[in-house]
KEKE-3310 file (N, C-alpha, C; in steps of 0.2 Angstrom, whole numbers, plus 5000, padded with zeros to 4 digits):
npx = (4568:4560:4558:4557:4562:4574:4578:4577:4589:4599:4599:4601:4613:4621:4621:4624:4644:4641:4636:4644:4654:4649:4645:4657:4666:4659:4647:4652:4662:4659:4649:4660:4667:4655:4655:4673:4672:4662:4674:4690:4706:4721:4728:4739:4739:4724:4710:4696:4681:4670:4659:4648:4656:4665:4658:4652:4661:4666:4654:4651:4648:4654:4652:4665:4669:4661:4659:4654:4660:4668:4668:4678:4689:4696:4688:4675:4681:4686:4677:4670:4681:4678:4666:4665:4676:4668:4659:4660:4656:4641:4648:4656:4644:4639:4650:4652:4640:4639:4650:4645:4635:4643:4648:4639:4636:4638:4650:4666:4679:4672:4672:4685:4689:4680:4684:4698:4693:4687:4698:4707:4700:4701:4715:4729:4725:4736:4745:4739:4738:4750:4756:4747:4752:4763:4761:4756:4768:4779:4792:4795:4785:4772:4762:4764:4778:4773:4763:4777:4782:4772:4771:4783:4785:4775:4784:4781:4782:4778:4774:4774:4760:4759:4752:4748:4753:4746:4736:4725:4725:4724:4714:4705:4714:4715:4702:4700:4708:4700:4689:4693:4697:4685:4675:4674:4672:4664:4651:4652:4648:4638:4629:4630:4622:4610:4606:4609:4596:4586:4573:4570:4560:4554:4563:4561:4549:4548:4558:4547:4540:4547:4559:4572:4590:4589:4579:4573:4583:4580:4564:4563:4576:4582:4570:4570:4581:4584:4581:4592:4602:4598:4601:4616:4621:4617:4625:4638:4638:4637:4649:4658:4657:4665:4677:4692:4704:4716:4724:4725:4735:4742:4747:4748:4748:4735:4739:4740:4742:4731:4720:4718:4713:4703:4686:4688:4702:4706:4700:4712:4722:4718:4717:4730:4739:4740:4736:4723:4708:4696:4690:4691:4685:4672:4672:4672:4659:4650:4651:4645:4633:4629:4628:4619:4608:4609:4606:4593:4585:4586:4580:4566:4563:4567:4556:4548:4555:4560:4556:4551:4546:4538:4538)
npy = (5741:5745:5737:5747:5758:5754:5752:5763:5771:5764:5766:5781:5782:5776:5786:5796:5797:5802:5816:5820:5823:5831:5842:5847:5850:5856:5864:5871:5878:5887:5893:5901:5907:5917:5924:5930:5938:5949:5956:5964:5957:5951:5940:5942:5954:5956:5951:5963:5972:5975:5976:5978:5982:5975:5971:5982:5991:5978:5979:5992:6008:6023:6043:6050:6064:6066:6052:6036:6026:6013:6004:5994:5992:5979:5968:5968:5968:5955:5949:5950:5945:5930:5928:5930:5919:5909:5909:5900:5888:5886:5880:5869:5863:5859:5853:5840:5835:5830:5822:5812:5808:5802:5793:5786:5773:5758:5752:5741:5743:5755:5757:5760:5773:5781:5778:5786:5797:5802:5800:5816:5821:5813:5815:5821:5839:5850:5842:5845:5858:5861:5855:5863:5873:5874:5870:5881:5893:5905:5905:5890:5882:5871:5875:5889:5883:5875:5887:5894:5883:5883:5894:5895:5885:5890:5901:5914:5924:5921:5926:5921:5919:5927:5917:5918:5930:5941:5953:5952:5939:5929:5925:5920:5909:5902:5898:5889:5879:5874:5869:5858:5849:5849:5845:5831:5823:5823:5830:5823:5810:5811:5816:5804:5796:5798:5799:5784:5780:5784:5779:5764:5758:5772:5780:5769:5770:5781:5780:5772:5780:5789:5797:5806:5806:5820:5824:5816:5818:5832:5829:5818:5815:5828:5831:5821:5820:5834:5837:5832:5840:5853:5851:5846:5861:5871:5864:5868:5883:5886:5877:5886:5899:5894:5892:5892:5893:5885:5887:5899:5900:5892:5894:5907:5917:5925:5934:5942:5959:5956:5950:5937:5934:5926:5925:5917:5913:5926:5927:5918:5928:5937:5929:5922:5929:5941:5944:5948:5945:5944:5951:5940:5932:5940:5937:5928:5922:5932:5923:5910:5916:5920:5906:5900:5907:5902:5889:5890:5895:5883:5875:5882:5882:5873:5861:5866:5870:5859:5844:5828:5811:5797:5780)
npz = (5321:5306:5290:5280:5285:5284:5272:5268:5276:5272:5257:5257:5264:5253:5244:5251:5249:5236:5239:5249:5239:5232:5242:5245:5234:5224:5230:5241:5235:5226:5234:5242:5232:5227:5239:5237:5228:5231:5237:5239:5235:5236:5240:5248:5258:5271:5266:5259:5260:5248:5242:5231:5220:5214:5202:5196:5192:5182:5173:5172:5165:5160:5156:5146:5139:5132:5127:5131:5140:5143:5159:5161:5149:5144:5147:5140:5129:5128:5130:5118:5109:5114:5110:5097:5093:5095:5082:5073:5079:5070:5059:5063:5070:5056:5052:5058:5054:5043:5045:5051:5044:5033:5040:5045:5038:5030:5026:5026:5036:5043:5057:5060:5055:5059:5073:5068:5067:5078:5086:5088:5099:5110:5113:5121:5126:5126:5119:5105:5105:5105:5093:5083:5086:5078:5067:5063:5065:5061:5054:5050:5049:5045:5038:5030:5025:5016:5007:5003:4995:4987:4979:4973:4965:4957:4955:4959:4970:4986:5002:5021:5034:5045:5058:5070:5077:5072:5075:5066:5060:5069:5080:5067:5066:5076:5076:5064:5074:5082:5075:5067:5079:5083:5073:5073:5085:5099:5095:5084:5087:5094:5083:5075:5083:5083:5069:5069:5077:5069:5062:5052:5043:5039:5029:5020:5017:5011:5001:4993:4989:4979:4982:4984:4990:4995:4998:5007:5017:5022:5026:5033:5040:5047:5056:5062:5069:5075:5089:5095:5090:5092:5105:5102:5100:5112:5120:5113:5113:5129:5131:5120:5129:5142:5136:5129:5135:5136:5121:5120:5132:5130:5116:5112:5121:5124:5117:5102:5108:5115:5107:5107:5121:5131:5138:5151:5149:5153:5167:5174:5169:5180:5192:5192:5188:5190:5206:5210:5217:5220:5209:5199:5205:5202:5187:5184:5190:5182:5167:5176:5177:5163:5158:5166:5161:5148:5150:5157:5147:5137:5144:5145:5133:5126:5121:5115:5101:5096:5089:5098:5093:5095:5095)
capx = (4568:4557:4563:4555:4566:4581:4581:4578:4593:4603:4598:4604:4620:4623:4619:4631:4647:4640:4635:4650:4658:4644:4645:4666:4671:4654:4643:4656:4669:4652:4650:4665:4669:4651:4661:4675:4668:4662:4679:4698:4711:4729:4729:4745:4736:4720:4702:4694:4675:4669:4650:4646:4662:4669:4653:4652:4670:4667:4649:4648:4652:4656:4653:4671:4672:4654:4655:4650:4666:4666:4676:4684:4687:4698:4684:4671:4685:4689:4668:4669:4684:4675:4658:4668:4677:4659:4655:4663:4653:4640:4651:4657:4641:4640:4655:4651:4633:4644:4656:4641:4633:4648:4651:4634:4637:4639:4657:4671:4684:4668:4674:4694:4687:4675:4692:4702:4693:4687:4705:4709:4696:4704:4722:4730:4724:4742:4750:4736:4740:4758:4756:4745:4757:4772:4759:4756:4776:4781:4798:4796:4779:4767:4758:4769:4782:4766:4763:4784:4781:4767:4775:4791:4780:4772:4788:4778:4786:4772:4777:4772:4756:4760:4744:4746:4756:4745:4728:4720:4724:4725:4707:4704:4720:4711:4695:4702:4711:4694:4684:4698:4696:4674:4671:4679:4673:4657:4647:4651:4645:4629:4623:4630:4617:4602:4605:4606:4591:4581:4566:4574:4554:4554:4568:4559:4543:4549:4558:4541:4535:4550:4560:4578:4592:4589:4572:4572:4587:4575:4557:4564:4584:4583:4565:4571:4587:4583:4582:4602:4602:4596:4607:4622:4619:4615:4631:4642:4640:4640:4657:4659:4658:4668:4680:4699:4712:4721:4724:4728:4740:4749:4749:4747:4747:4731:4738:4745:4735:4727:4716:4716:4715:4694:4686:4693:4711:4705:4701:4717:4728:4718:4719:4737:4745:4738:4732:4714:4706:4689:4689:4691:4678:4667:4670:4668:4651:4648:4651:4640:4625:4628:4627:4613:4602:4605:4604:4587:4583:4586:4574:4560:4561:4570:4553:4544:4559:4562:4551:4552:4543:4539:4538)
capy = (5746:5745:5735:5751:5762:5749:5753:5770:5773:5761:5772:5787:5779:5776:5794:5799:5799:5808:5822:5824:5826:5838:5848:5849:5852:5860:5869:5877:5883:5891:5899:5903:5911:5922:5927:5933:5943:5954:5957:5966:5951:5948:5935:5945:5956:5953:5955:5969:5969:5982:5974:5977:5987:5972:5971:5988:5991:5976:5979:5998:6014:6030:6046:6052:6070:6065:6044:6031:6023:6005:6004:5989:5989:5975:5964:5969:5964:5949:5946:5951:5938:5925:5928:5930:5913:5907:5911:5894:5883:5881:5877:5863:5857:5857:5845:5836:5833:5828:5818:5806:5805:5799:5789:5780:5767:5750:5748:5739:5747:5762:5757:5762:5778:5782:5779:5789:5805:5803:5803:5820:5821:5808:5816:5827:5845:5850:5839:5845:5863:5861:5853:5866:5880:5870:5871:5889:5893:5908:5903:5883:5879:5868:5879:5896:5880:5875:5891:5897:5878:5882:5901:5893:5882:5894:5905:5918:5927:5921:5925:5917:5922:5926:5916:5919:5935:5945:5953:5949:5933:5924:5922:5913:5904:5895:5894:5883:5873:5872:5865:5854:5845:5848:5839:5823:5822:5820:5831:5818:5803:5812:5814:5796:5791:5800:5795:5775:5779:5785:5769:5764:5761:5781:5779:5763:5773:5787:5778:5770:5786:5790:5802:5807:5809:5826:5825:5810:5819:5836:5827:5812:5815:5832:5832:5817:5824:5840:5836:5832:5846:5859:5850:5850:5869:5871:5863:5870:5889:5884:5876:5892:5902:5894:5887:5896:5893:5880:5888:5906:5898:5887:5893:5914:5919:5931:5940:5949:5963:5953:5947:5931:5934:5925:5926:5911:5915:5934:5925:5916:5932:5941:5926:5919:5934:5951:5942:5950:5937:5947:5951:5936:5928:5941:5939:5920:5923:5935:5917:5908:5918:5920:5900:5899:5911:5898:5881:5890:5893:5876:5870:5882:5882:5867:5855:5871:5871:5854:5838:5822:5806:5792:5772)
capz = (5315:5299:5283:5276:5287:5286:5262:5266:5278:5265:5252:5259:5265:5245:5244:5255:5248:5232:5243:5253:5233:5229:5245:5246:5225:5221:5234:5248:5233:5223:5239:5244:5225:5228:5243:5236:5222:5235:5242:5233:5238:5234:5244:5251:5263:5272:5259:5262:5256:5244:5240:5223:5218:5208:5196:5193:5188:5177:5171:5173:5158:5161:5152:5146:5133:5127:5125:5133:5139:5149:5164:5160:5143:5143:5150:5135:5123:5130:5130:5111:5106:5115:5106:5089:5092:5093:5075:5073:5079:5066:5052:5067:5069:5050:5048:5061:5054:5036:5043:5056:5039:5029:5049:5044:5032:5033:5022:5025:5038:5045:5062:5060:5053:5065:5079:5069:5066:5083:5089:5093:5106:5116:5113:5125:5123:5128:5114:5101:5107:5102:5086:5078:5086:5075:5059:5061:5065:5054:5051:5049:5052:5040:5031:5027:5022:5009:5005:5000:4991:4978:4978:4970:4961:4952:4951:4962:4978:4992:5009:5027:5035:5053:5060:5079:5078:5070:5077:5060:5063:5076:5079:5064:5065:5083:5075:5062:5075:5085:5070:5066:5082:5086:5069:5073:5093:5102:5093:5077:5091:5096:5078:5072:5089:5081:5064:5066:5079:5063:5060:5042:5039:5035:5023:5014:5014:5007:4993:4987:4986:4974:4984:4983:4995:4998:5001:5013:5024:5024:5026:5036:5046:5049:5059:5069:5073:5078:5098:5096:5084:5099:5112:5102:5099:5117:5126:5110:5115:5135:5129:5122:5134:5145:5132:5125:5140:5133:5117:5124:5137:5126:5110:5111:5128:5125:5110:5101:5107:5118:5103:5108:5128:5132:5148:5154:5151:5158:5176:5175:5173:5188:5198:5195:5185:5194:5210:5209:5218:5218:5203:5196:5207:5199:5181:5185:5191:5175:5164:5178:5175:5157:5157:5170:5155:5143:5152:5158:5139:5134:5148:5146:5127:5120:5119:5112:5095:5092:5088:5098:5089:5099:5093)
cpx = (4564:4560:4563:4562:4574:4584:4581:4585:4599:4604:4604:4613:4624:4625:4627:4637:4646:4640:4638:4653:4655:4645:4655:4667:4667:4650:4645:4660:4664:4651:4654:4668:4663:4654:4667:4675:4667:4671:4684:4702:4714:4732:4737:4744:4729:4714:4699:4686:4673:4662:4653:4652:4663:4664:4652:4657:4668:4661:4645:4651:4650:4656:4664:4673:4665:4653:4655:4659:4666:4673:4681:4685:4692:4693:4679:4676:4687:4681:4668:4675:4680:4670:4662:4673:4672:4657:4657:4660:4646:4641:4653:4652:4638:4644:4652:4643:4635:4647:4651:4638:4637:4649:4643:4631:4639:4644:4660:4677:4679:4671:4680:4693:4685:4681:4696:4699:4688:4694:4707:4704:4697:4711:4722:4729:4730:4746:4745:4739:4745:4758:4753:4749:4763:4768:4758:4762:4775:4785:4799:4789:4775:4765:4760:4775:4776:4766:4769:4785:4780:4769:4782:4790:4781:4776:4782:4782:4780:4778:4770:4768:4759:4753:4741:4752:4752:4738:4722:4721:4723:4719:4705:4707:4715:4706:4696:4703:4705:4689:4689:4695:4687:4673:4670:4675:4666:4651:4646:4646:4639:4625:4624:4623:4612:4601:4602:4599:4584:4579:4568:4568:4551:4557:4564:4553:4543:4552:4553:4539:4540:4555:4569:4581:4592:4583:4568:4578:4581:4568:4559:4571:4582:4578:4569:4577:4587:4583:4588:4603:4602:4602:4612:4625:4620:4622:4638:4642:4641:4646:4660:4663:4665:4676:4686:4702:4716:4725:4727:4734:4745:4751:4749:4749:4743:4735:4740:4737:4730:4719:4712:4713:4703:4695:4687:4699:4710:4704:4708:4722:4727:4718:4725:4741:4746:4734:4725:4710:4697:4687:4689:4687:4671:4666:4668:4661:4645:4645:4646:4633:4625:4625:4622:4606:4602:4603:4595:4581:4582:4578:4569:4557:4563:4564:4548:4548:4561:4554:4553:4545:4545:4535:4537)
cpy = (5743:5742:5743:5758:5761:5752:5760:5773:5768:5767:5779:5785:5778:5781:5797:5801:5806:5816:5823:5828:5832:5844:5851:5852:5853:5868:5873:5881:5889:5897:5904:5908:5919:5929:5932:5938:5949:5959:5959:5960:5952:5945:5935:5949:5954:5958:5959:5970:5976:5980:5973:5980:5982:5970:5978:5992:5987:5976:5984:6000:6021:6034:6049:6057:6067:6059:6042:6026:6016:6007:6001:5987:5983:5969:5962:5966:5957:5945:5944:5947:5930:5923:5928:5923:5909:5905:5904:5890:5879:5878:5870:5860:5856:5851:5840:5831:5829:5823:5811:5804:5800:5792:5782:5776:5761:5747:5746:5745:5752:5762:5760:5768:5781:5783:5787:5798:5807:5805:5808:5824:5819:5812:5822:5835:5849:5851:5843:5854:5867:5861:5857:5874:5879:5873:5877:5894:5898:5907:5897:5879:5877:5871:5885:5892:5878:5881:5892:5891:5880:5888:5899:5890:5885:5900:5914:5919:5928:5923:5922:5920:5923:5926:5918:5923:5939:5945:5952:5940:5927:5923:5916:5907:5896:5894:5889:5877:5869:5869:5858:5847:5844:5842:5833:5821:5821:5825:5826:5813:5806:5813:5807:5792:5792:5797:5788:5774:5781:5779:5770:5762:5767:5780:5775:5765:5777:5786:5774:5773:5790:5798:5802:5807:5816:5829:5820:5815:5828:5834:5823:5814:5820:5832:5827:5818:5830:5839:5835:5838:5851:5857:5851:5858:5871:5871:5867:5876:5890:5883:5882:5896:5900:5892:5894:5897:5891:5884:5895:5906:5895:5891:5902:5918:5926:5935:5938:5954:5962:5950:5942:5929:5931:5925:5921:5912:5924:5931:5923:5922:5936:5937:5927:5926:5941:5950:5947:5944:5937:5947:5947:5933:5931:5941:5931:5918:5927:5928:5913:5909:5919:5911:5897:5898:5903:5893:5883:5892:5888:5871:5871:5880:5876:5863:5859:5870:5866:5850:5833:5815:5803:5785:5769)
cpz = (5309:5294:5281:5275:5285:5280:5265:5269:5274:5262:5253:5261:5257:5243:5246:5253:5240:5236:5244:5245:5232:5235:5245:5241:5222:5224:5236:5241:5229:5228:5240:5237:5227:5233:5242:5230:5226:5240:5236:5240:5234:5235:5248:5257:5266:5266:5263:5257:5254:5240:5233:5218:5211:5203:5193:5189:5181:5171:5167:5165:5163:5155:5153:5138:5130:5125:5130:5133:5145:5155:5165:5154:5140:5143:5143:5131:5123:5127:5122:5108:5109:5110:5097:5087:5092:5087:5073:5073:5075:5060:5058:5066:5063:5049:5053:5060:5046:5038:5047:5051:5036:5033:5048:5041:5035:5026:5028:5030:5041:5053:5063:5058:5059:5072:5076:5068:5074:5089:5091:5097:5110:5118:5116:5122:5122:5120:5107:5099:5103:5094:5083:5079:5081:5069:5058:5061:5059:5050:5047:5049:5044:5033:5028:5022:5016:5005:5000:4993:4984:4976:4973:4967:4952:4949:4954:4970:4984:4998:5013:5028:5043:5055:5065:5081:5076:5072:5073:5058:5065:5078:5074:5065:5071:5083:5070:5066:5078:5081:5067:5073:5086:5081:5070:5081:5095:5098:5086:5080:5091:5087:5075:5078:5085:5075:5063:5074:5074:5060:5052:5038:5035:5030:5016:5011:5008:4998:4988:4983:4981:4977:4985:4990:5001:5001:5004:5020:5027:5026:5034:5041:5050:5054:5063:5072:5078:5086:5097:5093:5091:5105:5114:5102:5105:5121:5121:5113:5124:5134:5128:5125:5140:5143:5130:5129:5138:5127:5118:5129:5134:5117:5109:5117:5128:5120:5105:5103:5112:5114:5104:5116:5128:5138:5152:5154:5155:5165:5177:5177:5179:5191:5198:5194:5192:5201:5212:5209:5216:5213:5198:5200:5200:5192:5179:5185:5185:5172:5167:5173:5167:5156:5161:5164:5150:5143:5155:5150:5137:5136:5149:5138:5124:5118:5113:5102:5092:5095:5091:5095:5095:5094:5097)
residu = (UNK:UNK:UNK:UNK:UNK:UNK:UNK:UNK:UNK:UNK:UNK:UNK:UNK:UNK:UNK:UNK:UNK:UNK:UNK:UNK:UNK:UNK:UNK:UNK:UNK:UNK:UNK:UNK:UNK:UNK:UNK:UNK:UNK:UNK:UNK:UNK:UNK:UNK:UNK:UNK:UNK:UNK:UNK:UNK:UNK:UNK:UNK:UNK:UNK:UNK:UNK:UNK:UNK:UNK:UNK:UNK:UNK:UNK:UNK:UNK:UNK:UNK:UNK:UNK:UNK:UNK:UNK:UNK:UNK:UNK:UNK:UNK:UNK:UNK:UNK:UNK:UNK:UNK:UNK:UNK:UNK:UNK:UNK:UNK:UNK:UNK:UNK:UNK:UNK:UNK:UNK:UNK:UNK:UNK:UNK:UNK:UNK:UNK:UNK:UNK:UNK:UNK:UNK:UNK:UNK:UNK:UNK:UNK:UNK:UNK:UNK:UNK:UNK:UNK:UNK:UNK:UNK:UNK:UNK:UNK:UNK:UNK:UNK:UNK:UNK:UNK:UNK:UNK:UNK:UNK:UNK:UNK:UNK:UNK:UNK:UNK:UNK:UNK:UNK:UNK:UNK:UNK:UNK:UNK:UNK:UNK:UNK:UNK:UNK:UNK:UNK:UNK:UNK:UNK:UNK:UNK:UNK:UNK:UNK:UNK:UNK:UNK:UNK:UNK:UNK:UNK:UNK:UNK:UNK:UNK:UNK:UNK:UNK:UNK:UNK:UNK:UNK:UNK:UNK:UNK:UNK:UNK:UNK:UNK:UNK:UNK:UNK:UNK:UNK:UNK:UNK:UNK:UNK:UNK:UNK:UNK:UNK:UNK:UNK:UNK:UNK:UNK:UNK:UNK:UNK:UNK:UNK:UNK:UNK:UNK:UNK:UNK:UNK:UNK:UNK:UNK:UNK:UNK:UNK:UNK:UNK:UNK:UNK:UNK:UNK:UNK:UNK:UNK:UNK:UNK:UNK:UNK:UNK:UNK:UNK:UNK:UNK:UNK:UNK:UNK:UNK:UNK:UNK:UNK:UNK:UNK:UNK:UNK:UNK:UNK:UNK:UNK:UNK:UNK:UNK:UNK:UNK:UNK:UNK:UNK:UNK:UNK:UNK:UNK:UNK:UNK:UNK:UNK:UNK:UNK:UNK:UNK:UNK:UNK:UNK:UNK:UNK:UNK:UNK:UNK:UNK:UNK:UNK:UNK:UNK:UNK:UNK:UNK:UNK:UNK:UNK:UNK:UNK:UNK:UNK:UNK:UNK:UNK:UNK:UNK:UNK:UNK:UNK:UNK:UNK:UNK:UNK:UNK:UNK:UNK:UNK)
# end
């Protein structure tokens, strides 16, 4: 046999377990999902295939008395809390572009900062979960105890807000919690990368030329940042999309109202609650190709929207 042949059958041999991973916990379940999209299951009788039925159900509208009425209008709603928990993320990648600045200095102690407001990112989601159900608590919780505080302070009769009983808001309330912890997490880390990748001869230029902080992070940060800038953007709304189980399961269960229910806890109740197995393949596959649209965004258009500089 060939050396030549000898690395290449190496090679592939290295290969190899990756594949298997990728064929077994990627490829077959992907199929298998495609599979049962096509199919009504209750994993109690045998599936029975009904093509396209379960996209059309979740997809389609009907005329009903002169409107235009969806066939699932659980599903649109759940669409529409999703995309409205959304609105979120660019105040997030605001702090996060605040706090990698603040994170960019060279004091005394920048490291133990840098841990700690990265800390709950590493902390059980579970346990994070808990603790912001305690601070929103009608009866006992954090902030309604603050509130009844400065109310009796100020000799004024405040009451509690019900954060996550109330379809006004309980959305905010888990957007709060979700900028609470993005600020602080890898979107901090990826812009503290880009910053201390910014050539500090830009900066020393800029100040010959007599130029302020505000018009060195505009002229100079912002342009060389921008490729993280698009990225974090990018993988934030992917996140998105796929993102609000945790938080719906632990902390609300999908309402009040079903306010809070996103399409990822909407898969869960047709999988486990309402075994609609199809059904939930299909709104799985929905979110797929929603996330296919914008990973194929990012990769026909990202080089087009940002600036990369080369040294």
């Amino acid at each position: 046999m060939k050396s030549s042949t000898k690395e290449a059958a190496a090679g592939y041999l290295f290969l190899l377990p990756n594949f298997i991973g990728f064929l077994v916990f990627i490829l077959i379940p992907v199929a298998f999902s495609l599979i049962l999209s096509l199919v009504n299951w209750d994993m109690l009788s045998a599936p029975k295939f009904v093509g396209l039925a379960n996209f059309v159900n979740l997809l389609g509208f009907h005329l009903e008395a002169g409107r235009l009425i969806a066939n699932d209008p659980l599903f649109w709603k759940c669409v529409g809390n999703t995309l409205f928990l959304m609105l979120i993320i660019p105040i997030e990648m605001i702090a996060a572009l605040v706090l990698a600045l603040s994170m960019n200095q060279k004091i005394m102690g920048i490291k133990l900062f840098r841990f700690l407001y990265f800390l709950p990112t590493i902390t059980n989601g579970v346990a994070i979960c808990l603790l912001w159900a305690w601070i929103y608590n009608y009866d006992f919780g954090l902030l309604n105890s603050l509130i009844k505080n400065v109310g009796n302070f100020l000799n004024l009769s405040l009451k509690g807000i019900p954060w996550l009983t109330s379809t006004i808001w309980s959305k905010p309330s888990l957007m709060i919690m979700g900028l609470w912890v993005a600020m602080g997490g890898y979107n901090m880390i990826l812009f503290l990368a880009a910053l201390q990748g910014v050539p500090r001869e830009l900066y020393e230029a800029a100040e010959i030329d007599g130029a302020d902080l505000w018009h060195k992070f505009w002229a100079i940060t912002w342009p060389m940042i921008s490729p993280t800038t698009f990225f974090i953007a990018i993988m934030a709304v992917i996140g998105g999309f796929q993102g609000g189980f945790m938080q719906a399961y632990v902390m609300t269960g999908g309402g009040p109202d079903r306010s809070t229910t996103t399409l990822e806890y909407l898969i869960y109740n047709h999988l486990y609650s309402w075994q609609h197995v199809g059904y939930a393949a299909g709104i799985a596959w929905f979110v797929f190709v929603v996330v296919f649209l914008i990973t194929l965004f990012n990769w026909r258009f990202g080089g087009k929207l940002v600036q990369y500089y080369h040294y």
